[in-house]
C-alpha positions as CSV (number, residue, x, y, z in Angstrom):
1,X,98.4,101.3,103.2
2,X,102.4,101.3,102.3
3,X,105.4,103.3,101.5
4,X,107.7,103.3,98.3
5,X,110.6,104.8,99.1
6,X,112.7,106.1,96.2
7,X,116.5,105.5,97.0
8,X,118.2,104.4,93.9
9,X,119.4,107.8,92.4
10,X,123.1,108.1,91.9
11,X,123.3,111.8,94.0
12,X,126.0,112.8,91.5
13,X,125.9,116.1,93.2
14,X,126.6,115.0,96.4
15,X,129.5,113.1,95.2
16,X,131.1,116.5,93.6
17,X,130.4,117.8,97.1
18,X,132.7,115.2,99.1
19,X,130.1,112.9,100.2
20,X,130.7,108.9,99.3
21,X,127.6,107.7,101.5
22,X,124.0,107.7,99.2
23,X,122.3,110.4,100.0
24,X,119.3,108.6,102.0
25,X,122.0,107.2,104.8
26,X,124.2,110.6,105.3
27,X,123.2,111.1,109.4
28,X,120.7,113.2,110.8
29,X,121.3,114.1,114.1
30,X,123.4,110.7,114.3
31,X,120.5,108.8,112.5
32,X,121.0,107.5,109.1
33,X,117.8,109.4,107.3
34,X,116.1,106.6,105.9
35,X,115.9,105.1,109.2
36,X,114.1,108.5,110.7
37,X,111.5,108.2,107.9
38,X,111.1,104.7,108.4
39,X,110.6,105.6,112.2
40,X,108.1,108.0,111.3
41,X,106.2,105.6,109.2
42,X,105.9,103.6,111.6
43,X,104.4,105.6,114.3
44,X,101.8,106.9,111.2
45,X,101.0,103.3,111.4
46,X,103.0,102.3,108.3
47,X,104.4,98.9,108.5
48,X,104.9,97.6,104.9
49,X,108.0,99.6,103.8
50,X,109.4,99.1,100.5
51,X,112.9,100.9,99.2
52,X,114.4,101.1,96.0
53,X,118.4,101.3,96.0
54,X,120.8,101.1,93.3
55,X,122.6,97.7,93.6
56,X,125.8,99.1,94.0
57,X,124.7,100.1,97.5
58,X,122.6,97.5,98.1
59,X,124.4,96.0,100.8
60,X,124.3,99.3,102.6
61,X,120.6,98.9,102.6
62,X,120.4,95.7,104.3
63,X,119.9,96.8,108.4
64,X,116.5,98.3,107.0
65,X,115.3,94.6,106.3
66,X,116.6,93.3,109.0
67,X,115.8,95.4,111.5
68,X,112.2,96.8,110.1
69,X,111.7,93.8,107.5
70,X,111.8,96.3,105.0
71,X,111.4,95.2,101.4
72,X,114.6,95.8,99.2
73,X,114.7,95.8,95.9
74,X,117.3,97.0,93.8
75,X,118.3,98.1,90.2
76,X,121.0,96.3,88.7
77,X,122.2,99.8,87.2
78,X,121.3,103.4,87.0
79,X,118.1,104.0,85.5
80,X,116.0,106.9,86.5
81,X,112.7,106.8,89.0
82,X,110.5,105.7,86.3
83,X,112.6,102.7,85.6
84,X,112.4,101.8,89.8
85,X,108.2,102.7,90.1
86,X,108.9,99.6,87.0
87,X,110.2,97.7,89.6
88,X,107.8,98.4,92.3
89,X,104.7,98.8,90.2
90,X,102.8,96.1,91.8
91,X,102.9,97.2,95.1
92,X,101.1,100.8,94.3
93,X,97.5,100.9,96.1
94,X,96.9,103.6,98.9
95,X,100.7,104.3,98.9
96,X,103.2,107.2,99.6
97,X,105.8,107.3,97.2
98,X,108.7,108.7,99.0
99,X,111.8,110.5,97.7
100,X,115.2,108.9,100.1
101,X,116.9,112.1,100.0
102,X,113.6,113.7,101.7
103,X,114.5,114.7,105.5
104,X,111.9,115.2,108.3
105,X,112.3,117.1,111.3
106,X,108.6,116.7,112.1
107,X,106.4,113.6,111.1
108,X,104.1,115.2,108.2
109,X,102.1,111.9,107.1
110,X,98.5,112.5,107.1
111,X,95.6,110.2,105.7
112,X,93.5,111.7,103.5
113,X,90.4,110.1,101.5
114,X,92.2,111.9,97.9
115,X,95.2,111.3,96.5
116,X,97.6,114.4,97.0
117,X,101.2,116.3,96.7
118,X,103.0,117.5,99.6
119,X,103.9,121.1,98.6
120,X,106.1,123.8,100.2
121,X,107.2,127.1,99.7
122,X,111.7,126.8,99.1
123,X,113.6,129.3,100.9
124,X,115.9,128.6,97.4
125,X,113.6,127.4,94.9
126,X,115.4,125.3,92.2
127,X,115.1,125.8,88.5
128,X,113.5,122.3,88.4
129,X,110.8,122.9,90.9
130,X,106.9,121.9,89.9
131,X,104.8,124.4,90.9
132,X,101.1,123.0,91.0
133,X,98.3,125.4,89.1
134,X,95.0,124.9,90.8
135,X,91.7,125.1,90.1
136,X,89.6,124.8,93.4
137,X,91.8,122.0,95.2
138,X,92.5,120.1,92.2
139,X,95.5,120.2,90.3
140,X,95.0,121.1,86.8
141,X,99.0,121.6,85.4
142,X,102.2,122.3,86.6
143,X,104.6,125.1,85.5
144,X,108.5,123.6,86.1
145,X,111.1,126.6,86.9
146,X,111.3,128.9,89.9
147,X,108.8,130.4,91.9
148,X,107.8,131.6,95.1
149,X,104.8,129.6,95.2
150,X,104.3,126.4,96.7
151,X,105.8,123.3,94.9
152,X,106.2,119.9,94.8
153,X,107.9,118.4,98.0
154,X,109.2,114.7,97.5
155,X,106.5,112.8,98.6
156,X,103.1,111.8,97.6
157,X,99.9,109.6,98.5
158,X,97.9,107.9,96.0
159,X,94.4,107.0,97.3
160,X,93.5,103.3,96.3
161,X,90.8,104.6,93.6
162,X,93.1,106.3,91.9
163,X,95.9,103.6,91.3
164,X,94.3,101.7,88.4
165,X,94.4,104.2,86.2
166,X,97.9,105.7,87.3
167,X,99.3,102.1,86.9
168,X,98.3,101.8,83.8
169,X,99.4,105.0,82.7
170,X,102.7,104.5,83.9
171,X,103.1,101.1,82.4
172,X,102.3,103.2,78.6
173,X,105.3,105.3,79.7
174,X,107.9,101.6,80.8
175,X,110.4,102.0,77.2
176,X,113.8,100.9,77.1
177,X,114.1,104.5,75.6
178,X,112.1,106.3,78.4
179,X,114.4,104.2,81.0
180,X,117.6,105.7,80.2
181,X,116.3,109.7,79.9
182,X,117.7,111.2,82.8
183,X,115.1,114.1,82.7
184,X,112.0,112.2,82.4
185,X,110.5,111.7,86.0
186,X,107.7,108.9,87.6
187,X,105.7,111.8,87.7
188,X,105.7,112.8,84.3
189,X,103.1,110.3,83.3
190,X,100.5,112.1,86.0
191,X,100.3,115.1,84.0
192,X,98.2,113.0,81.4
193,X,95.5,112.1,83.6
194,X,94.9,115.4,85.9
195,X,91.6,115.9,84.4
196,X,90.7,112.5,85.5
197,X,91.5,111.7,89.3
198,X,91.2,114.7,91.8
199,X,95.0,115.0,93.0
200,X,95.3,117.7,95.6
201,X,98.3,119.2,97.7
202,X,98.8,119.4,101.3
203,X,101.4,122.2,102.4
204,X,104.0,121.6,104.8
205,X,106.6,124.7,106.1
206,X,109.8,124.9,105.5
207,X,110.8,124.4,109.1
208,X,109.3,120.7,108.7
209,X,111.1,118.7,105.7
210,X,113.3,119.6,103.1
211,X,115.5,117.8,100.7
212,X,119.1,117.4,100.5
213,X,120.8,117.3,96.8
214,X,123.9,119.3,97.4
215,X,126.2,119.5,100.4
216,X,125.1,122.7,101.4
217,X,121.5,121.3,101.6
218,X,122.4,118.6,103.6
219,X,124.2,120.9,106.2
220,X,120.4,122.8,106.2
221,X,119.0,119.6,106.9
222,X,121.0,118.8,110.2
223,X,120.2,122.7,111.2
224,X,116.7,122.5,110.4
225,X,116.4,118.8,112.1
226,X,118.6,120.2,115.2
227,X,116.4,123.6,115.3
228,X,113.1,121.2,115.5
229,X,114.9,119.1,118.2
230,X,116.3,121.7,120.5
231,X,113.7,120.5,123.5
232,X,111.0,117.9,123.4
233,X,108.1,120.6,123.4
234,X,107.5,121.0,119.8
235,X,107.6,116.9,119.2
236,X,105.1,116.1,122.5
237,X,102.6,118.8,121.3
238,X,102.8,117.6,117.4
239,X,101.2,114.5,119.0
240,X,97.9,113.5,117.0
241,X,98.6,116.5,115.0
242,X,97.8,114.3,111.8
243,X,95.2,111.8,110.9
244,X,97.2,108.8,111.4
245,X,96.5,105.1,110.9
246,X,97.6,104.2,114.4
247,X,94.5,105.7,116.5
248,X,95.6,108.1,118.7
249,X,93.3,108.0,122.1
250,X,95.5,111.3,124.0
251,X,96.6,114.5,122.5
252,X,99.2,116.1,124.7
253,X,98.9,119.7,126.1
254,X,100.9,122.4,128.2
255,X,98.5,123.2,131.6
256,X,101.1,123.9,134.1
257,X,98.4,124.0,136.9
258,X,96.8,120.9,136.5
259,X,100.2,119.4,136.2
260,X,101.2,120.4,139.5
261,X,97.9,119.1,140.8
262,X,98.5,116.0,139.4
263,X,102.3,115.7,140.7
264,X,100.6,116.4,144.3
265,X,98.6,113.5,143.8
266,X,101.4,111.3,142.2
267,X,102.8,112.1,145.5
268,X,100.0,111.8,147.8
269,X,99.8,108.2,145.9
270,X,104.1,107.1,146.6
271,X,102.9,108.6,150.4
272,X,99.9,106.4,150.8
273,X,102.0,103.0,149.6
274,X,105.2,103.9,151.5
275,X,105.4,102.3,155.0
276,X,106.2,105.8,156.9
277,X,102.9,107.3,155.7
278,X,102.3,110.8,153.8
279,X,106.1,111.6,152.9
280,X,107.2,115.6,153.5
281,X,107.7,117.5,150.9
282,X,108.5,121.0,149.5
283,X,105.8,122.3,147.2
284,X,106.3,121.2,143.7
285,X,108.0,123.6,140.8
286,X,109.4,122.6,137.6
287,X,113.2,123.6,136.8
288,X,114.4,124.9,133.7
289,X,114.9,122.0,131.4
290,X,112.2,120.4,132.6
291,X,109.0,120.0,130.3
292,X,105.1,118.8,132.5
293,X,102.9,117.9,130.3
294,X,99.2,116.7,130.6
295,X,97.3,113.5,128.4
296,X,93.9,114.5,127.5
297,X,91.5,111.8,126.2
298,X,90.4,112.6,122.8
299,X,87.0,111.1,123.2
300,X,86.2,112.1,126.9
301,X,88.1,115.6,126.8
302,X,89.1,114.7,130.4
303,X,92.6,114.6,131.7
304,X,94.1,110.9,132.4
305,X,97.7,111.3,133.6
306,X,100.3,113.7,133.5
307,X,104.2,113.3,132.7
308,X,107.6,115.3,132.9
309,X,110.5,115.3,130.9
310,X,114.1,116.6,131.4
311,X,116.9,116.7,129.1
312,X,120.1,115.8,129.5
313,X,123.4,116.1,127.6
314,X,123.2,112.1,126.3
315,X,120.0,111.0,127.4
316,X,115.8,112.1,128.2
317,X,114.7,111.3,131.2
318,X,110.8,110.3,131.7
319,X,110.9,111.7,135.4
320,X,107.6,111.0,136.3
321,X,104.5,109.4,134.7
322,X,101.3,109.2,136.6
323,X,97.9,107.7,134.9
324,X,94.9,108.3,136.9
325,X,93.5,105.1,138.6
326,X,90.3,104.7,136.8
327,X,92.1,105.2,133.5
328,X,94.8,102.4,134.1
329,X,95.3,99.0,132.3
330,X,94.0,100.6,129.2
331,X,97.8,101.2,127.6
332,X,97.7,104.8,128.1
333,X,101.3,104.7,129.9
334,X,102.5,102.8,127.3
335,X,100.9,104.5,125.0
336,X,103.0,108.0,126.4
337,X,105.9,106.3,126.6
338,X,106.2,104.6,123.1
339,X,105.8,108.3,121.9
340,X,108.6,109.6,124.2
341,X,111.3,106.8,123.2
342,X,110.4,107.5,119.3
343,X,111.9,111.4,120.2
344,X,114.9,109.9,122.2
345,X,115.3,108.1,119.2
346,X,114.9,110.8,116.2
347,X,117.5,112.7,118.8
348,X,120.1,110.0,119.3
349,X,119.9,109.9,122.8
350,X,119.0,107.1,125.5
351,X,115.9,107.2,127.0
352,X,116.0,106.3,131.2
353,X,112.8,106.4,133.7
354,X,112.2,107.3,137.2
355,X,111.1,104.2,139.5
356,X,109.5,104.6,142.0
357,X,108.2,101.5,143.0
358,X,107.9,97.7,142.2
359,X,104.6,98.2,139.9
360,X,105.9,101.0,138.6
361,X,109.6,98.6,137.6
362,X,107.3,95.8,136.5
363,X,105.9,98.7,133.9
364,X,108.9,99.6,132.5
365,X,110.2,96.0,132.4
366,X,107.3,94.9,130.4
367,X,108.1,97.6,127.8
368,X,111.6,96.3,127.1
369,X,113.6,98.6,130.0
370,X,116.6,97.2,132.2
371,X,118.1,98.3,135.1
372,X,121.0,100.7,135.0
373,X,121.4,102.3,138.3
374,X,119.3,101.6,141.7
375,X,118.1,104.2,143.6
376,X,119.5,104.3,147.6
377,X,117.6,106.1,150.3
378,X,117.7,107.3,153.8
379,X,114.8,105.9,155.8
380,X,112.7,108.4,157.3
381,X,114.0,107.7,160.9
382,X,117.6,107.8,160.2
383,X,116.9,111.8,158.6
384,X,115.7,112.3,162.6
């Protein structure tokens, strides 16, 4: 499975509207878009990433190969998306072909065994819009204009069944003429075989993606990304939401009682290892800002750890993480905290950890952490 990403257009719109940076770099949340999606790709278990820029830009594009060894390939000048799927037309076989001004506040990829259209209903539908007409769960037409109906969303998966028959249907449609007509559209040439591959649509709300022509469109991206991104909560329980390709053993869930049965035993577990026996304590309660959470296992249904997270003004902070013995060296703390850095990341912020002890910094050392600050304590007999 792979992505095309669709980044070459020349956002002409934008440019009336002030903006100099391509449209699929503006920042979200401090975080040049295309590298969110890419992010989010990633974690669906995506790793072969291909974008199409305009070579004017191409430059701009680079940090995606050589950070994600993205593949970049460029047009030499403007032609419309037909002209780059020419370009990339190789590559198409159990693919999402992905529009670059497309934001994300949550990660919407899914695998699915048919080839399909993510839809959504437009709080301002465009005159343009492609609304799909169904007939069971296939699409059958579409009807272009505005309408309160779901419609096409800028991003799309074709199943590998389907492919040889939309390649060669889109090489019919690769003219010099065809190139240079600004209203003609990749997915033009799908309307032709409808009949003939079952294409369905997946909606999505409006609160998760959206896409970003105009200035004032871009401003409702950053409010819709910040809105999704206000606390962790909606993000951790999102978790295993969709199929992904990366299995997902733990979904995440909000049991405030087991998670203060679980903090008793993290604590029980520092008193047993700490040389002054059981430590004194006050009975545990979460502060505001503070978000327990509990990992289930998806196969067993049982709990096997429990974690808390706390937000500050520049960073998260993992404060506690506890995996139940029997469950350990099986990379479910890794596992939880791969997923918590991806959200530090998609918010711009630092991610730091609690230590509590020397297994506990050999962990977090293993995952790529360093030291910033060491925790000082008064031993028990100097409190006395």
């Amino acid at each position: 499975m792979n992505a095309i990403i669709l980044a070459a257009g020349k956002g002409s719109r934008m440019r009336k509207d002030g903006y100099s940076t391509p449209k699929p770099l503006l920042p979200i949340l401090g975080v040049p878009n295309l590298e969110r999606t890419v992010w989010m790709l990633h974690e669906f278990g995506i790793e072969d990433i291909t974008v199409l820029c305009n070579s004017e830009f191409l430059e701009q594009y680079r940090f995606l190969q050589e950070r994600y060894r993205c593949h970049i390939l460029h047009n030499p000048i403007y032609r419309n998306t037909l002209y780059s799927m020419n370009q990339a037309i190789d590559l198409f076989h159990d693919t999402f072909v992905i529009e670059g001004d497309l934001v994300l506040a949550r990660n919407i990829f899914s695998r699915q065994d048919n080839s399909f259209y993510y839809v959504m209903r437009y709080p301002q539908c465009e005159e343009d819009a492609w609304h799909p007409i169904l007939e069971g769960e296939q699409i059958t037409s579409f009807q272009i204009g505005y309408s309160n109906e779901p419609c096409l969303l800028g991003v799309s998966f074709w199943a590998q069944k389907d492919c040889p028959l939309v390649k060669s249907v889109l090489r019919e449609y690769f003219t010099e003429e065809n190139f240079k007509n600004d209203s003609i559209f990749w997915d033009d040439c799908i309307t032709s075989v409808l009949r003939q591959i079952p294409i369905r649509v997946r909606e999505v709300s409006s609160s998760d993606a959206c896409e970003m022509n105009t200035g004032i469109e871009y401003k409702f991206a950053q409010e819709m990304c910040s809105k999704y991104f206000q606390n962790c909560l909606p993000f951790i329980l999102d978790y295993a939401r969709e199929q992904a390709i990366r299995s997902h053993r733990l979904n995440f869930v909000e049991d405030i009682d087991s998670c203060t049965q679980w903090q008793e035993q993290l604590l029980d577990y520092l008193g047993d290892k700490s040389q002054e026996g059981n430590l004194s304590r006050s009975p545990t309660v979460f502060t505001c800002g503070e978000f327990p959470f509990m990992a289930k296992d998806t196969q067993t249904g049982d709990y096997v750890a429990y974690f808390d997270v706390a937000e500050a003004s520049h960073y998260i902070f993992l404060r506690r993480l506890f995996v139940a013995q029997e469950a350990r060296r099986h990379g479910i703390g890794s596992e939880i905290v791969r997923y918590i850095k991806l959200y530090a990341k998609l918010f711009n912020k630092e991610l730091r950890v609690n230590v509590y002890d020397a297994d506990a910094e050999q962990f977090y050392r293993k995952l790529g952490m360093k030291p910033y600050f060491k925790t000082l304590r008064f031993p028990m007999e100097d409190l006395l």
